[in-house]
N, C-alpha and C positions, 0 to 999 in steps of 0.2 A: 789543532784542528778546530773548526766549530760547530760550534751544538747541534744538533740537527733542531730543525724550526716546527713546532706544535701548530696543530692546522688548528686555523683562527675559528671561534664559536662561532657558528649564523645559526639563523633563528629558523626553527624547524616548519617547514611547508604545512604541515597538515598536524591538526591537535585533535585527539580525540573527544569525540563527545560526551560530556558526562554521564548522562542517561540517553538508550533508543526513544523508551519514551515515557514522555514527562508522564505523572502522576494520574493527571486526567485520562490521558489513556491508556494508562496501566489497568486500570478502572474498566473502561469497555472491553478491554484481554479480558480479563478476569472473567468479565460478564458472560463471556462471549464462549469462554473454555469452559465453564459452569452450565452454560444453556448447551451445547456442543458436547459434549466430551468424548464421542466416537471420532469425530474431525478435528482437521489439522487447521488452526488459526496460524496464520502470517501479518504481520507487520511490517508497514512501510514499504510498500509493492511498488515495483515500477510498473506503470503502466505494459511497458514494454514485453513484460513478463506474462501479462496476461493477453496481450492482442495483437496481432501483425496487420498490418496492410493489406488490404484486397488488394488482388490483384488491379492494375490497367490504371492504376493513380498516377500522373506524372507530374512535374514542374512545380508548381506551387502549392498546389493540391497535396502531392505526397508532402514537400518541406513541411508544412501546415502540421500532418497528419504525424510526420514523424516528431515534432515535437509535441504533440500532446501522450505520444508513447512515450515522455523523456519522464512525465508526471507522476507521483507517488498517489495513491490511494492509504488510507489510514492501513485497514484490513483485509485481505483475503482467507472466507474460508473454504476450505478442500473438504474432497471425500479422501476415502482413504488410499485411493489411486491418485491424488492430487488432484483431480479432475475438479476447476473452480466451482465454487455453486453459489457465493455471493461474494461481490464488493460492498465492504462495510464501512463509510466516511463516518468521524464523528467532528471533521473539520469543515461541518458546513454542505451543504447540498452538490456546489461545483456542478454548474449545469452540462457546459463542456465535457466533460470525463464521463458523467452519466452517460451520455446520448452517444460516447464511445462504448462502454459497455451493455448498454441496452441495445446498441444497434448491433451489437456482436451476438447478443442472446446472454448476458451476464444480468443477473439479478442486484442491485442498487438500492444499499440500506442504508438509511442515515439517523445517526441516534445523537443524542446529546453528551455530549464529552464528559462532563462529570455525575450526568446521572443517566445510566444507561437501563432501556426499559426488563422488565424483569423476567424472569428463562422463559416461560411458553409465551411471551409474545417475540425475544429472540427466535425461538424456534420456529413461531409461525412466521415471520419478516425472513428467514434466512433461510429456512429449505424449501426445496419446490414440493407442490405439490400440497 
């Protein structure tokens, strides 16, 4: 009889990343769950997750609009019902993504990736009010 045949090695589709996130912005976490600590910080948001589409957009307008929902923000943080209360880039200002969030009513904070500013000025940039 013969052997039965060993299914040949291919190379795996998709490799794990070795860190969420690099060093730098481990850093603004930190900063962020330090000035915070009653709210939920998230990492690496899609867009998507935080805003849908107004109604009555069609044809190139929604395309447009549905790939800027594809976009990642560095941070979100929540209250404690999840309810957003800021987006926190520390990759750079991203005028586009802003002007989706602010035109939504989302608060847009942008801090320096390895030195993020210190708790009561998190706190005054990130809660309302």
């Amino acid at each position: 009889s013969k052997p039965a045949k060993t299914p040949e090695a291919r190379a795996p589709e998709f490799l794990a990343r070795p860190l969420l996130l690099p060093p730098q912005l481990r850093a603004v976490y930190e900063a962020l769950r330090t000035a915070l600590p009653q709210h939920i910080v998230l990492a690496q948001v899609q867009l998507g997750a935080l805003l849908e589409i107004a109604p009555g957009s069609t044809g190139f307008e929604r395309e447009t609009r549905e790939t800027r929902l594809a976009a990642r923000v560095d941070f979100v943080v929540c209250d404690a019902l999840f309810k957003t209360l800021a987006v926190v880039n520390a990759s750079g200002d991203k005028p586009a993504l802003r002007a989706c969030c602010e035109g939504a009513g989302l608060r847009w904070v942008v801090v320096q990736p390895g030195a993020p500013p210190d708790t009561a000025t998190l706190r005054r940039w990130v809660l309302p009010g």
